[in-house]
C-alpha positions as CSV (number, residue, x, y, z in Angstrom):
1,X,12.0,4.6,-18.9
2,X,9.6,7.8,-17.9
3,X,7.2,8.0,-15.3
4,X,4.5,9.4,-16.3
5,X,2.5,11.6,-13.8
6,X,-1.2,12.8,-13.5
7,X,-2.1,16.3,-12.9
8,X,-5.1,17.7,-11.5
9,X,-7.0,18.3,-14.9
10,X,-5.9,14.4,-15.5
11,X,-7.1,13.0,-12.2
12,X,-10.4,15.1,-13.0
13,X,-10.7,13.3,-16.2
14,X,-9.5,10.0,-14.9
15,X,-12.3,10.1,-12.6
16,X,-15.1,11.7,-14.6
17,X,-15.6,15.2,-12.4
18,X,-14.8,18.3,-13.1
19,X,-12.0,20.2,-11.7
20,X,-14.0,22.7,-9.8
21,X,-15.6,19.4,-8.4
22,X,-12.2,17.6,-7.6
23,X,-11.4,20.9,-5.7
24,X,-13.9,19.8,-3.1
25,X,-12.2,16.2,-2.7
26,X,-9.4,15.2,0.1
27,X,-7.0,14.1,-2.9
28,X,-4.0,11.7,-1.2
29,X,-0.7,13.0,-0.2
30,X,1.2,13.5,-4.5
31,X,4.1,11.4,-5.8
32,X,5.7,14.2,-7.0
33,X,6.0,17.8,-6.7
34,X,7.9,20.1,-9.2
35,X,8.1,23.2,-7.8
36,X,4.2,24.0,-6.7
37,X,2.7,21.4,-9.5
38,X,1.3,18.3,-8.0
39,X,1.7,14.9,-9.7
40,X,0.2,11.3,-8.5
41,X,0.8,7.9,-10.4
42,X,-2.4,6.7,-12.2
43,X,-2.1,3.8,-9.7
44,X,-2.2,6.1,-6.8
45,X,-5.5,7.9,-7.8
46,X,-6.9,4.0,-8.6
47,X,-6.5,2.8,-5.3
48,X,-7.4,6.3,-3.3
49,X,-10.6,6.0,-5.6
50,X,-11.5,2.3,-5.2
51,X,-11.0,3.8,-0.9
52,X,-12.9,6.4,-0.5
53,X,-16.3,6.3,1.4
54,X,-19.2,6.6,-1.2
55,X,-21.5,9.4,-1.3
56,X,-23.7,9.8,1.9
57,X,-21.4,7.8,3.8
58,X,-21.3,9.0,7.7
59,X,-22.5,12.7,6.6
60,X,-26.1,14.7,6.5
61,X,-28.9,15.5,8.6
62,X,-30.5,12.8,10.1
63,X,-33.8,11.7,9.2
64,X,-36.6,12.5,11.0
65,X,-38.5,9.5,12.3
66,X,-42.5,9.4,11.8
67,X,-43.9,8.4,14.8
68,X,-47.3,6.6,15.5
69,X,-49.2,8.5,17.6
């Protein structure tokens, strides 16, 4: 049986960015490495997906707060 891996322009696709976007992203440690090519199981990327803080989360400027004067 082959493992099948995911490379970065599949993990881009798999989670509908682009891979200048995917760039950007923390990705998690790969399953595999052949030589300098990374290579994650599908169900890797699913469950570091499903993880990951939404957008917004913990980041930004806060809001300034109208005050009644």
């Amino acid at each position: 049986m082959t493992t099948e891996y995911l490379g970065v322009k599949q993990v881009a696709e798999r989670l509908g960015i682009t891979q200048g976007a995917l760039l950007s992203l923390r990705l998690p440690e790969p399953d595999a490495l052949i030589g300098r090519t990374r290579g994650w199981l599908p169900s890797t990327i699913d469950e570091w997906n499903a993880n990951r803080p939404g957008r917004g989360v913990g980041g930004g400027r806060p809001r300034k707060h109208k005050t009644d004067e």
